[in-house]
Every structure is written in C-alpha cells, then in structure tokens.
SELUM-203908 format. One record per residue (C-alpha): residue in one letter; x, y, z. Coordinates in steps of 0.2 Angstrom, whole numbers, plus 5000, padded with zeros to 4 digits. Example, Ala and Ser with C-alpha at 12.3 -4.5 7.8 and 13.67 -1.06 7.14 Angstrom:
<recs>
A506249785039S506849955036
</recs>
This chain:
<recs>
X553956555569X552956445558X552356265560X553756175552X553056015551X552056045533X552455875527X552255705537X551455625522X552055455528X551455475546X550255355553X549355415566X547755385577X545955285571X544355305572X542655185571X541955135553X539955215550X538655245562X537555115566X535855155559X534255175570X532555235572X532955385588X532855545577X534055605589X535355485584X535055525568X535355715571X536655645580X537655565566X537155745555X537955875569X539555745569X539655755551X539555945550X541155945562X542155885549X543456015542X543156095527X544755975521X543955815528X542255865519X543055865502X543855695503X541855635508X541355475497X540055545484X538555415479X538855465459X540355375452X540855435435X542155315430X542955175437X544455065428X545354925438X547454875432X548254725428X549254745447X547654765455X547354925459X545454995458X544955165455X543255235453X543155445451X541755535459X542555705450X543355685433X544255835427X545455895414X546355965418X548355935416X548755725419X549955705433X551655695430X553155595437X554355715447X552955845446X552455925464X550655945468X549555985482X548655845486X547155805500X546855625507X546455495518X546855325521X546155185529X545955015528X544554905525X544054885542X543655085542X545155145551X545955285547X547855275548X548355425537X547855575531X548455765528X546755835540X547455755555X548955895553X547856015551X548256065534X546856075520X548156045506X550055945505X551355955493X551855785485X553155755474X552655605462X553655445459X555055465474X553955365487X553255465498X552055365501X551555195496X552155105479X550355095473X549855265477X551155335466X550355225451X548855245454X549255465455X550055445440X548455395430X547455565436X547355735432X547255905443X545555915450X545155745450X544255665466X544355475466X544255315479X545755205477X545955025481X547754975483X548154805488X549254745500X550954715491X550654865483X550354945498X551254925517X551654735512X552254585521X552854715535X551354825537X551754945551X551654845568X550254915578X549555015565X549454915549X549154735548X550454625534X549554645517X548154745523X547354825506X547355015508X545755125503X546155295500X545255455494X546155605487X545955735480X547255825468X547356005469X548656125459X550356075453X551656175463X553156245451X554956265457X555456415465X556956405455X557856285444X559856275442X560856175429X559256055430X559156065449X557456105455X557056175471X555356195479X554956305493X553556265503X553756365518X555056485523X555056625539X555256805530X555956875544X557656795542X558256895527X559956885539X559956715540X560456665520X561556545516X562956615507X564356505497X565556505514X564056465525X564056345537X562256245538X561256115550X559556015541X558655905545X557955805532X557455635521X558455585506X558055455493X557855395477X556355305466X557155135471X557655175485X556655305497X557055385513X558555295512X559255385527X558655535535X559255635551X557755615562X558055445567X559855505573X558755665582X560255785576X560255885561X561655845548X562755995548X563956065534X565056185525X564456235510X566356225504X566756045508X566955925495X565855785503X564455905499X563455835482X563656005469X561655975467X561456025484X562656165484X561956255471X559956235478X560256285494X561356445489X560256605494X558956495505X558556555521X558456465539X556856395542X556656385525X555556215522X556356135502X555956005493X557555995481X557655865464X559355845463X559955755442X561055605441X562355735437X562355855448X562555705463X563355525459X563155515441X563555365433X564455295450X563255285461X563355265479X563855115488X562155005488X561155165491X560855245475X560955175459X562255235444X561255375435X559855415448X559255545452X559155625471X557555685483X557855805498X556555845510X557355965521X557056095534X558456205538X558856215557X560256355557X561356475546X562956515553X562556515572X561156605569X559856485577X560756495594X560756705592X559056705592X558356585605X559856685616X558956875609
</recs>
C-alpha cells in the first residue's frame, strides 16, 4: 500500500548546523562540495541563488526577495498547489520542510492555515513558478507560543519555496470541491456507496480557525454512517464514490455545512469548511484484508 503520510506540512521535525566554516584544507573544501551534492534533487531547487531579481517588503513586515520570477498564474486563495520548501530559523536550523518526507513536491491549499499566518500572505503575493526567500516575522509566524523544544516564542521564520503547478479538483459538487492526492487503485471494492459505513482520520478547520479538531490527537479514526443526520451534506456528497485509502483534501461552502449558524465557538456563521482526510476503512473492508 502506498505511503499515506503525503501531507505533514505542519510537522516540525529534526535540525541541522547553519554553513560550513570556511578554511584553507582543499580537502575541507571538497568536503563541503561532495556534502552539497548529496542534497536531493528537491533540496537543491529550494538552494539560495546569489541573483536576486526582485525584492518588496509589507507594511506587517514580511520580506521577500525572488531569485526566480515567473508568470505565470498569481496564486489564489482556496487554490491547491504543489509547493517545495524549507524552513528555518535565523539561527540556521531547519525545523520544516517537505524533503525531510521524502517528497519532491506537496499539495497546499491556500488561506485555511496550513501553515503559518504569514506564509499564507506572503504565498498569496506569488505566482506558479516563482522561487523566493521569505522573512516572516514572529507574530506572524509561531508567535508568543513558538513550539517548545523546536521553535523559540517570536522566533522570525526564513523560508524558501518554491511553487510548482496548481492541482485542480478531481471533482466538484453543488460547489463542493474535492481533491485527490493519493488513492490505492486496487480498491475498486472498497467505494463508499450512500449506505456505507466509513472510518477517517483527518484535520478540520476553517480560515479563523484551523485544525480545529482532528482525530489524531484522539489516535482513533472518526467513524460514520453515510446516512446519519450528524453528517455535514458537504461531506456526504464529497466522499460518495471515493475509495479506502483514498487521501482528500475536501472544501466544503458555508452552505453545504453550517451556513449561516455556525458551530458553537468553532466555526463562524457563513464559513466555509477544510478536510484533510485519509480514509482508513469502507464497510469492514480494512479488517478483510489485513485478515486475507
């Protein structure tokens, strides 16, 4: 089966030392050159260029300086694209970045916090093929919290990225759009039907409020009947005909969840929804096969 961890944009993992000291051994220098070269391909084109071609910094503070200015289309809020970055702090350290999954590219879908507030306004002001350096500074970035261990409170974040094609929806119903990023083709008899019964895992939130509960943190997927009236119509009608193992990124309209009511002190009246889901099992089928 597939590796269906493809999007831990979020995850902060692991460091590394800022630079290599400069010195006269030529074998340090070759040094420095052969660990340069085992950079993956991905790594490589995230690599600081010395021409910068443009540069503008905003009113909230945010720098960006573009060694790669392209034109294509200008990003767009709710948009899906693949993305390649890196992000460390000022110090050197590295605390995110696709590579470190192994992947060359990620999907990232604009504006619903995936990542930090001011690398969703900074993305907003690029366009598909752009390469740039952005400086995002602390309250824009981790905050006052930071990440304990990882991130210090207010720590600037400098990240380089790279924005690669915009991903279209796989499907779109009543205004519901449904992305998916990977799926398992040899479960054609694993579909949900409209009497399934489904298990996810998955992160839900909205542009004020991201990942505002997800089923990791309770390390048991949410399970539910395709019928039952708890169940958002929004989500009903993206997840019809989707398969187990299928990985979705779904963007669910005001109207097709909570509408104009909202939801207690989670989602505003009139917002609109973000699932980041794996599904685990279809109708049992999960427990069939690790049994076959």
């Amino acid at each position: 089966m597939k590796n269906l961890k493809y999007i831990a944009i979020g995850l902060l993992i692991a460091s590394c030392t800022n630079g290599v000291e400069k010195t006269e051994n030529k074998k340090d220098d070759l040094s420095a050159h052969d660990a340069a070269n085992q950079l993956s391909e991905a790594e490589q084109l995230i690599e600081p260029k010395k021409t910068i071609v443009d540069k503008k910094t905003f009113p909230n503070g945010i720098q960006i300086q573009w060694f790669e200015k392209k034109e294509g289309a200008p990003i767009q809020d709710g948009s899906v694209y693949e993305i390649n970055f890196k992000t460390k702090l000022q110090n050197g350290e590295i605390v995110d970045g696709n590579y470190k999954l192994q992947r060359d590219m990620l999907p990232f879908l604009v504006g619903y916090g995936m990542q930090t507030p001011g690398f969703d306004l900074a993305i907003k002001e690029l366009h598909v093929g752009d390469f740039v350096e952005i400086f995002i500074p602390g309250k824009l970035a981790r905050g006052k919290k930071g990440i304990p261990g990882i991130i210090p409170p207010n720590a600037p974040n400098i990240v380089m990225l790279r924005v690669g094609k915009e991903i279209k929806p796989t499907k779109v119903v009543d205004g519901v759009k449904v992305w998916r990023l990977e799926e398992n083709p040899e479960m054609t008899d694993a579909k949900v039907s409209e009497t399934s019964n489904v298990a996810i895992h998955y992160f839900v939130g909205t542009k004020s409020n991201p990942r505002y509960d997800n089923s990791y943190q309770r390390d048991t997927p949410f399970a539910f009947g395709m019928q039952d009236n708890s169940l958002i119509p929004g989500l009903r009608k993206a997840m019809f005909n989707t398969k187990m193992y299928d990985k979705l990124y779904i963007l669910v309209p005001a109207k097709e969840a909570y509408g104009s009511r909202g939801y207690v002190d989670l989602v505003k009246p009139n917002e609109d929804l973000f699932y980041d889901i794996i599904i685990m099992d279809v109708d049992g089928k999960s427990v069939q096969k690790t049994e076959n």
